[in-house]
C-alpha positions in Angstrom: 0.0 0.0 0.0 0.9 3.9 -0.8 1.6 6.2 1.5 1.6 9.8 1.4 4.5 12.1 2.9 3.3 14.0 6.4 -0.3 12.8 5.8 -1.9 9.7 7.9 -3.4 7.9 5.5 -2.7 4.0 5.8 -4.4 0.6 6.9 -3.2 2.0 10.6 -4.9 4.9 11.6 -8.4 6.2 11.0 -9.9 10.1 10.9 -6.9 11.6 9.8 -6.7 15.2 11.7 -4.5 18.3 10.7 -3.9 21.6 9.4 -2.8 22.8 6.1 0.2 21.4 4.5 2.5 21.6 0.9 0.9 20.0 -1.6 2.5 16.3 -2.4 2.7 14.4 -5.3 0.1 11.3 -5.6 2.4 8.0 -5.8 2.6 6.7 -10.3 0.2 3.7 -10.0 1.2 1.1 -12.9 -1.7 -0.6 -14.7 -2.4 -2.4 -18.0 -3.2 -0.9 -21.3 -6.7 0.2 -21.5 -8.4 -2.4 -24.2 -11.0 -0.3 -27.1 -14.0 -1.6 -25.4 -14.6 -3.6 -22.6 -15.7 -3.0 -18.3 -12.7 -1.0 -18.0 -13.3 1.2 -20.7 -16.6 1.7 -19.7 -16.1 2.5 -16.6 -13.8 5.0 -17.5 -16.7 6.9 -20.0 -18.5 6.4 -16.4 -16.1 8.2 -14.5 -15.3 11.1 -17.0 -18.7 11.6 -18.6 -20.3 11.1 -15.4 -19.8 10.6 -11.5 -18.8 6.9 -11.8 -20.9 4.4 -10.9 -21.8 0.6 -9.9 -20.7 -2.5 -11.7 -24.2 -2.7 -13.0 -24.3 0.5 -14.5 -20.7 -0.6 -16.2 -22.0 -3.7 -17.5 -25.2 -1.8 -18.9 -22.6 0.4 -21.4 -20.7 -2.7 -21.9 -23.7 -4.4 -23.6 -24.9 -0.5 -25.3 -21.1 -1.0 -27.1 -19.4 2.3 -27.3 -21.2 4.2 -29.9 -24.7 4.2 -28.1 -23.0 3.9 -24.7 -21.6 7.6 -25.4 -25.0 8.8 -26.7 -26.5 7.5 -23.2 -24.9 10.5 -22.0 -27.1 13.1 -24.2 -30.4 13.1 -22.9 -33.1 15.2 -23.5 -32.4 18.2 -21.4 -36.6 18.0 -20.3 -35.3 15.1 -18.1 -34.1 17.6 -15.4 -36.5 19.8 -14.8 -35.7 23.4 -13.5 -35.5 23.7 -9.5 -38.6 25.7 -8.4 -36.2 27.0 -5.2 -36.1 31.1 -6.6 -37.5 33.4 -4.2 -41.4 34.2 -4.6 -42.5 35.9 -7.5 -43.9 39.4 -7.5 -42.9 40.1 -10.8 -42.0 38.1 -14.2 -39.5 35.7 -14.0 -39.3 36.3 -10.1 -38.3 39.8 -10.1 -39.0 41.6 -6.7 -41.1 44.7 -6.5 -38.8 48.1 -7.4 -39.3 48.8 -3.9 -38.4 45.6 -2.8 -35.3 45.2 -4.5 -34.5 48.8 -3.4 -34.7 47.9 0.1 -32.8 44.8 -0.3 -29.9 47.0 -1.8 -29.9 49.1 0.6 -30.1 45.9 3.4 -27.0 44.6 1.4 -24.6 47.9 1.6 -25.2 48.7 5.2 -25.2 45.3 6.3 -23.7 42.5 4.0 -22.9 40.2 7.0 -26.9 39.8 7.8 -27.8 40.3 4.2 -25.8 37.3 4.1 -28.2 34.6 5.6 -30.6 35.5 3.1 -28.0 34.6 0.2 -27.0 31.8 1.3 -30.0 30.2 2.7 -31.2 30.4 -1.6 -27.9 29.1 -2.7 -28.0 26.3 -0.5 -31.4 25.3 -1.5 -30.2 25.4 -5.2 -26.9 23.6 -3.9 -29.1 20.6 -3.0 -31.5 20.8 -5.8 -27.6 20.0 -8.0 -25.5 17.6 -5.8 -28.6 15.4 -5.3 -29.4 15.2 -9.5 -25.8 14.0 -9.5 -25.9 11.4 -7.3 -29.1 10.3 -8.6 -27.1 10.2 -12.6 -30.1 12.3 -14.5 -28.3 14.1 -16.6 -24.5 13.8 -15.3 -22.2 15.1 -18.4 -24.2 17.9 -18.4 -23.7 18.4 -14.8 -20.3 18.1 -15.6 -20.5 20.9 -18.3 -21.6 23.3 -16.1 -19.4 22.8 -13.4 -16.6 23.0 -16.1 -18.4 26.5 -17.2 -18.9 27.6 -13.9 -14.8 27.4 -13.3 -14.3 29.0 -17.0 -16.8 32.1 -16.8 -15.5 32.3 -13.3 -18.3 34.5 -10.6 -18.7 34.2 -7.2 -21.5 35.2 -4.8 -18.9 36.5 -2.9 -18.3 39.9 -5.4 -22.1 39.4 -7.4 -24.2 39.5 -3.7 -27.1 38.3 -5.3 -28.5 34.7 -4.7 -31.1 34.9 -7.7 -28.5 36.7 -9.9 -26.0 33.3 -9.0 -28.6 31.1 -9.3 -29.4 32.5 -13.1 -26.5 32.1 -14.2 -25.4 28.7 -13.4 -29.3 28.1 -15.0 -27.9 30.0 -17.8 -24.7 27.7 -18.0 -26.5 24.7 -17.4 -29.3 24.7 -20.1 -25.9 26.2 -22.4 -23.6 23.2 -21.4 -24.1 20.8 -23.9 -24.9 23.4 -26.7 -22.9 26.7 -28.7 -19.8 28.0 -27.3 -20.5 30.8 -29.1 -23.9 31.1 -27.3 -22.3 30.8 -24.4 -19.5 33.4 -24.8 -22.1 36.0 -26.4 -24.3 35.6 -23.6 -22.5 35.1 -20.2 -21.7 38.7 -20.7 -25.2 40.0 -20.3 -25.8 38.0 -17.0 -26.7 40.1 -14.1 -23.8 38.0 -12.5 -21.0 38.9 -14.8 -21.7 42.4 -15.4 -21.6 43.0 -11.3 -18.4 40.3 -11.2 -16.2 42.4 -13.8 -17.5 45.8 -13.0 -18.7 46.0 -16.8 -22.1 47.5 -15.4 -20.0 50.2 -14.6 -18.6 50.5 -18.1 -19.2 53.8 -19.6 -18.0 55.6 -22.4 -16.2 58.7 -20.1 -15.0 56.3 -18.2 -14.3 52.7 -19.9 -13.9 49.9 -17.6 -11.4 47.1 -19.0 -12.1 44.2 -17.1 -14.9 42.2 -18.9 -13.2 42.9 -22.1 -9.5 41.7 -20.7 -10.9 38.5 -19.4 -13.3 38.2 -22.2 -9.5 37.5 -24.4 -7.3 36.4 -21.8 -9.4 33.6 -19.9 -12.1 33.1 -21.8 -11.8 32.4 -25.5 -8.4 33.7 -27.0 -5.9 33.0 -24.1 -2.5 34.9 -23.4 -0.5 36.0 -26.8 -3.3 36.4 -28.8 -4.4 39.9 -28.6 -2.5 43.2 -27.6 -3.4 45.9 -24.9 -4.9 47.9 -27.6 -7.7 45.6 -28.5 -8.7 45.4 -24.9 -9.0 48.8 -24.5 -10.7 49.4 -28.2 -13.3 46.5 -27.2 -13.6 47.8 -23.5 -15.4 50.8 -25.6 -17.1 48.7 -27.7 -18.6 47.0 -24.7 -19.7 50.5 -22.6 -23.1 50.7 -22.0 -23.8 47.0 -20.8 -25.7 47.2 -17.5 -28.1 45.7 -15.7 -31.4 47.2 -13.7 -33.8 45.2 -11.7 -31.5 41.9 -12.3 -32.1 42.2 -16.2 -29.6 42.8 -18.5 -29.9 46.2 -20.1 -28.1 48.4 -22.7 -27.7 52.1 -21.7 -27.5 54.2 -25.8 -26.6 57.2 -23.3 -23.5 55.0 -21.7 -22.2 53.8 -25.1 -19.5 54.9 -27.2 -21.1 55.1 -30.5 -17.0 55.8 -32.2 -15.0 54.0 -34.4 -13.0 51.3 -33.1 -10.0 48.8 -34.2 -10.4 45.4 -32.4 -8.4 42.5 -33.8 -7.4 44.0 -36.9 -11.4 45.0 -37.8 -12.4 48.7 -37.8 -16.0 49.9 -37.5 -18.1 51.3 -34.9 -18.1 48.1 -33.5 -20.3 47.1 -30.7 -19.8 44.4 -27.8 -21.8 41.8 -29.4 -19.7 42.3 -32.7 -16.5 42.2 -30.8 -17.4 38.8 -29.4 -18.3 37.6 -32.9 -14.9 38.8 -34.0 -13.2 36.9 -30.9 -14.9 33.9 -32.3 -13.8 33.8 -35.9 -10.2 33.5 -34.8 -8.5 30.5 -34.8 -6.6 31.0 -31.3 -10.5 30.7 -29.8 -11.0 27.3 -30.8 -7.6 26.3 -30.2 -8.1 27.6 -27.0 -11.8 25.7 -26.1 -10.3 22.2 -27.9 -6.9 22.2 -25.1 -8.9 23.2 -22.5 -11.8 20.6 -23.3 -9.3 17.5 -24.1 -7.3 18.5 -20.8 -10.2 18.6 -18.2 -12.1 15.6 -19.5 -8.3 13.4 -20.3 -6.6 15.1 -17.6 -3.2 15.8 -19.3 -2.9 18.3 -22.3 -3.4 17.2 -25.9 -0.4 17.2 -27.8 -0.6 20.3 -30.3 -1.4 18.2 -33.8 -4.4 16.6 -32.0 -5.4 19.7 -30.3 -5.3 21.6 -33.8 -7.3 18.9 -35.4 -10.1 19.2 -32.6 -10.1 23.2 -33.3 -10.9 22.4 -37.1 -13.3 20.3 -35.9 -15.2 22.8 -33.7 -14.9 26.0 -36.0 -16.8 23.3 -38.7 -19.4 22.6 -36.0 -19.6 26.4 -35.6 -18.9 25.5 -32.2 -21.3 23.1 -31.2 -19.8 21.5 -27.5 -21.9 18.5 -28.0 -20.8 17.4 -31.1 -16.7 18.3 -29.9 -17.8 15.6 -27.4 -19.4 13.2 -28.6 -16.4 13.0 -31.2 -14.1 12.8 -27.9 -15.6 10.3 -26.0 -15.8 8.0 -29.3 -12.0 8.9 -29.7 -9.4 5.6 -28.9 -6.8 8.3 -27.7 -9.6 9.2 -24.9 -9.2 5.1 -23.8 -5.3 5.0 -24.1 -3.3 3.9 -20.6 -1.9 7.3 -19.9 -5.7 8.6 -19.5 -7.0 5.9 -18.0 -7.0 6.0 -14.2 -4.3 8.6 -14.0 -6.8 12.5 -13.4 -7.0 12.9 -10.1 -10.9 13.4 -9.1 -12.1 17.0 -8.3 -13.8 17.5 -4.7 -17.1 17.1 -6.3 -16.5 14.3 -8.6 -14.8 12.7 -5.5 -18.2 12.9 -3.1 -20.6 12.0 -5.4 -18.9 9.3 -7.2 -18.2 7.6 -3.3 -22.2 7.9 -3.1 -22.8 6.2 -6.2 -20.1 3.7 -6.3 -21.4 2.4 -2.8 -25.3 3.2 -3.3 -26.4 5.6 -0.6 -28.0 9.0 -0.5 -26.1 11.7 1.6 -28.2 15.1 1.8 -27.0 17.4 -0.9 -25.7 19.9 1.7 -23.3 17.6 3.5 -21.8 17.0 -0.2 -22.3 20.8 -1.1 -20.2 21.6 2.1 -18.2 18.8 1.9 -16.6 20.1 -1.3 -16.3 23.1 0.2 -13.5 21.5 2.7 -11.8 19.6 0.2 -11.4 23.3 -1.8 -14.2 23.5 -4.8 -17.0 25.7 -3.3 -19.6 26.1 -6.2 -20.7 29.4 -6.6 -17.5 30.6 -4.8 -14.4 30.0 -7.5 -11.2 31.4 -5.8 -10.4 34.0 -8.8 -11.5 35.0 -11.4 -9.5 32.2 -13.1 -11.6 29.5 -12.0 -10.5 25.9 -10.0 -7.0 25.2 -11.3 -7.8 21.2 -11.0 -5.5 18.6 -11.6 -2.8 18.3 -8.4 -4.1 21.5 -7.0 -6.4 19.8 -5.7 -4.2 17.6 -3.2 -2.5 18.8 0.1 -1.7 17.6 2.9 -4.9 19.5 4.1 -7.4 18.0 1.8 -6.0 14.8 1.7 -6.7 14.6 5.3 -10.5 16.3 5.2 -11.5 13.6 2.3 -10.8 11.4 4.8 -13.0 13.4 7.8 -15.5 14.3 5.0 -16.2 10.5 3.8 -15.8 9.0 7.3 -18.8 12.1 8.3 -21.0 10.1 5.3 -19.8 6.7 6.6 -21.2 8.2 9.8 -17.7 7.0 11.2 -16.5 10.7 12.1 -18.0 13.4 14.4 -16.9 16.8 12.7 -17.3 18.1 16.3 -13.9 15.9 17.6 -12.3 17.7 15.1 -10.3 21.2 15.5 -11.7 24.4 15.9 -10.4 27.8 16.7 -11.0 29.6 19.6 -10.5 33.0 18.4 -13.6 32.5 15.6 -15.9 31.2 18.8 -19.3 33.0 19.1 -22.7 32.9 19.5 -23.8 31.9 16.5 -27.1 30.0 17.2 -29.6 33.1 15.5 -28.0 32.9 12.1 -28.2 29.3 11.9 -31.4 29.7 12.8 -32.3 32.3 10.5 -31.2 30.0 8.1 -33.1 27.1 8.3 -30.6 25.0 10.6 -30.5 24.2 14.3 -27.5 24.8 16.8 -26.3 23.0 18.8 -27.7 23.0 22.3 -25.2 25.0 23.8 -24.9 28.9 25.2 -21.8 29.2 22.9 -21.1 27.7 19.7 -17.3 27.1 18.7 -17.4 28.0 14.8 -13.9 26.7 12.6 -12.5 28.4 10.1 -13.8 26.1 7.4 -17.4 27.2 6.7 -18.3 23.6 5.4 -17.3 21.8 8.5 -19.4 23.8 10.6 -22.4 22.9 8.4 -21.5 19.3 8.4 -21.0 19.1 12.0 -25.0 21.0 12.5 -26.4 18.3 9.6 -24.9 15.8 12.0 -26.2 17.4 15.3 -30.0 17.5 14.2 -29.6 13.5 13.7 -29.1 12.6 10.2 -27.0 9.0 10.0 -26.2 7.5 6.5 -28.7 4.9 5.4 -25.9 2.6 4.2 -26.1 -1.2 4.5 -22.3 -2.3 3.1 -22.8 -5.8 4.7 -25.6 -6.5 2.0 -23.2 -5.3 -0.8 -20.4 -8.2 0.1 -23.0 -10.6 1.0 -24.0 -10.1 -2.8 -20.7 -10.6 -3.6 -20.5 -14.0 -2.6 -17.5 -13.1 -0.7 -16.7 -14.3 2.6 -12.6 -14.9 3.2 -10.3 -11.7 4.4 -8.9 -11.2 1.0 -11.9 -11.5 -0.9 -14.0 -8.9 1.1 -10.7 -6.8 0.7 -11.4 -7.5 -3.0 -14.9 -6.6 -3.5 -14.8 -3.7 -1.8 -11.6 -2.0 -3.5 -13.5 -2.9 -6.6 -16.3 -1.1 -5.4 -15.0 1.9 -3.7 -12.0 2.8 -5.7 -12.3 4.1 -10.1 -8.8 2.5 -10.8 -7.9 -1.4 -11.9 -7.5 -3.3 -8.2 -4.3 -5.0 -9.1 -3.7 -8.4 -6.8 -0.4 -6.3 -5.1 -3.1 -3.7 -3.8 -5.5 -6.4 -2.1 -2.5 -7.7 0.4 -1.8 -5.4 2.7 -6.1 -4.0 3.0 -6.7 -7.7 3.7 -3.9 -8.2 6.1 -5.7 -5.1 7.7 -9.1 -6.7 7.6 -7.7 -9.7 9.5 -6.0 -7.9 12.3 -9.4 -6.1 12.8 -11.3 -9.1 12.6 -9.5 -11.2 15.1 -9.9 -7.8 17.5 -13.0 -8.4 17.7 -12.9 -11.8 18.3 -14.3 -12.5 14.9 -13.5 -16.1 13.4 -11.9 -16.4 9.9 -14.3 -16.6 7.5 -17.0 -15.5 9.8 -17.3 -11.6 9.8 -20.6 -11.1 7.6 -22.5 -13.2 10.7 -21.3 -10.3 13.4 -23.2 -8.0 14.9 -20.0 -6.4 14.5 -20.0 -6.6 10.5 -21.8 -3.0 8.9 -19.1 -1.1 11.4 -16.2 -3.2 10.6 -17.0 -3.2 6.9 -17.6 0.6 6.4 -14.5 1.4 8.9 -12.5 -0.9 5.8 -14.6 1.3 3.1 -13.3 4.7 4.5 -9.5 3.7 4.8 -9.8 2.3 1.4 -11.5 5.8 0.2 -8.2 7.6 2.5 -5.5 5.2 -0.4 -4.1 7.8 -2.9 -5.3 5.3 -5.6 -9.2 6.3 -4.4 -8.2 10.2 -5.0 -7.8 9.1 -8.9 -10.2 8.1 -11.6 
């Protein structure tokens, strides 16, 4: 078994505890070429195009072959309907009255801390409605999309202040995911969201404001290299006048610079949405979109012929993301050994994918906040860059809190035993309250420095315990002997190959445990002592750096 420098993760120790720490490289794990199509293969599309899944579900795209399997992931969009969570209607669409949404302005300058409750509590709602469609596998590449445009068209609640204006825009990027880049990219602009986010709503023509247009270039579409200083600042004017007013997007003639303008080698009295169809017709934007596409979904960066080809490929499709991935997940480069097993899962993938892989429902805001801990907070990217991904994700920090976050859905791990600072502690029973949670019974409630702890820990407080039975999963099995309990559940739990060297030391583990407890060989699935044992053997296989990959 692997080990990881400075972090506790191993067949001896359980919970691990700790602070922040460098980030550490995971361990090179050797495994066989991936055949064209077979249960590995499949399970790969699982884990990429979706959330992973049970041996069923892999056998299901086994016997679709790989053609249809892939189109499985393409459903009609009607299959997921919208969440009805947005606050009450008083106007169209869910506006608030003028005088409303004056007084909620006002609420949110002078007080943004207790404005605050009333953001979140929306968010958190919608944050549910989300994590539990993943787990349940509606609609999961889509889900996938958006969480990928979420991170690209980077916003956070955190500038934008606005739960409905959040809300809209994920909406926005969700019924978007699977459709025109170019769609996208012309209209992410006009959110409510963005223009707040990149201070475009403040974008006039005395006074041009150059953010939305830098980013619009450099993150977006074009990427660094590919435009000068000068076309940000011409298209900064040809974007003046975007606004928004009563959480509409609006265009101001009085704010807009009606002059001529130069932007990527065009001249005219060019306007924003011209701009962004100039951005599109150049061949560093698809270039762009193809690398960044192949690299999230393969996990290392396409070499520059293939990337190039897949560029072509989308400028033919006038940018059409669904048919750029339906030609990717039907590619044999897609299936080859260095892509198979080797991306290390993002905090979300990581959570739901343990739901679905062992079949149990966790509430979508212990997996909302669980990410959270384990650094991907949706609606909160760090920068306007986005999630960086990859080994970013993995520190000696977050190492350790996947292991308190799955051992909290094992119901193995009591997020109050773990630390908390005593310079953050106060009373903090009203906004909890306020916010549709229950404190704990206490005068004085000790709040840590990680927001999604402290909401784990109050989930676990009002009572909720996983509804999880992994004794019935090895009785199904068939298994019964140390090594092939080991076995079945590596094969469940983890999203890589279990090679025979990797069942030794977990079922040399098992036996210690077993003969602990005074459990005969052969014997544990007849304990009382069996669903504890067995899930305590599920969370230190989830704590391997081989579980952390997919």
């Amino acid at each position: 078994m692997r080990y990881i420098p400075g972090v506790l993760l191993a067949f001896g120790c359980l919970a691990p505890v700790g602070r922040a720490g460098e980030t550490e490289a995971l361990p090179s794990v050797t495994r066989p070429a991936a055949p064209r199509w077979d249960a590995r293969a499949a399970e790969h599309l699982l884990n990429r195009a979706g959330f992973g899944g049970d041996q069923a579900e892999v056998q299901r795209l086994v016997a679709l072959g790989r053609e249809r399997a892939v189109e499985s992931f393409f459903p009609d969009p009607s299959r997921t309907p919208p969440p009805d969570i947005l606050p009450g209607a008083s106007l169209d669409r869910g506006l608030e009255q003028p005088a409303e949404r004056l007084e909620s302005i006002v609420r949110r300058r002078e007080n943004f801390s207790g404005h605050q409750i009333e953001i979140i509590v929306a968010l958190n709602k919608y944050g549910d409605w989300w994590l539990e469609r993943m787990v349940r596998g509606e609609d999961p590449l889509r889900d996938h999309m958006t969480i990928f445009w979420h991170g690209h068209f980077a916003c956070s609640i955190k500038e934008v202040a606005d739960s409905q204006e959040m809300i809209e825009q994920i909406q926005f990027l969700r019924k978007n995911a699977l459709g025109s880049f170019g769609v996208l990219a012309r209209g992410v602009g006009k959110t409510p969201a963005m223009l707040e986010y990149l201070d475009n709503a403040e974008n006039v023509k005395a006074h041009p404001n150059e953010n939305w247009a830098r980013e619009l270039m450099e993150l977006f579409s074009l990427g660094d290299g590919n435009y000068t200083e000068t076309d940000i600042k011409e298209s900064a004017r040809a974007f003046t006048g975007w606004s928004d007013e009563e959480s509409r997007f609006t265009f101001r003639r009085l704010d807009h610079d009606f002059g001529q303008k130069t932007f990527l080698g065009v001249t005219g009295q060019l306007d924003g949405d011209q701009c962004v169809d100039i951005v599109l017709q150049q061949p560093a934007c698809a270039r762009f979109i193809a690398n960044k596409l192949i690299a999230y979904f393969e996990g290392v960066p396409p070499a520059a012929e293939r990337r190039d080809e897949y560029a072509r490929f989308l400028r033919e499709k006038d940018y059409d993301i669904g048919a750029f991935l339906r030609r990717l997940l039907n590619d044999d480069e897609f299936y080859r050994e260095e892509v198979v097993g080797t991306r290390v899962q993002g905090p979300v993938e990581f959570l739901v994918g343990t739901c679905r892989r062992l079949d149990f429902d966790v509430p979508g805001q212990m997996l909302l906040n669980g990410a959270d801990m384990l650094g991907q907070r949706l609606f909160w990217p760090p920068s306007v860059k986005g999630w960086e991904g990859g080994m970013s994700w993995i520190t000696t920090s977050t190492l350790m809190n996947r292991s308190n976050v799955t051992g909290a859905m094992l119901g193995l791990v009591d997020m109050r035993s773990l630390v908390f600072d005593e310079e953050f502690e106060h009373d903090d029973a009203a906004p909890m309250q306020a916010a549709g949670m229950q404190a704990a019974p206490t005068k004085r409630n000790r709040v840590s420095r990680t927001n999604g702890l402290n909401h784990i820990r109050i989930i676990q407080e009002q009572g909720w315990t996983p509804e999880l039975d992994v004794r019935a999963l090895v009785v199904a099995s068939g298994a019964k002997s140390d090594a092939e309990i080991a076995r079945t559940l590596l094969t469940r739990v983890l999203a890589v190959p279990v090679e025979d060297a990797m069942v030794a030391e977990p079922a040399a583990w098992l036996a210690r445990e077993r003969e602990a407890r005074g459990i005969a060989d052969g014997r544990i699935l007849e304990s009382e002592q069996a669903e504890d044992l067995l899930r305590r053997f599920a969370h230190l296989c989830l704590s391997l750096p081989e579980a952390q990959l997919h």
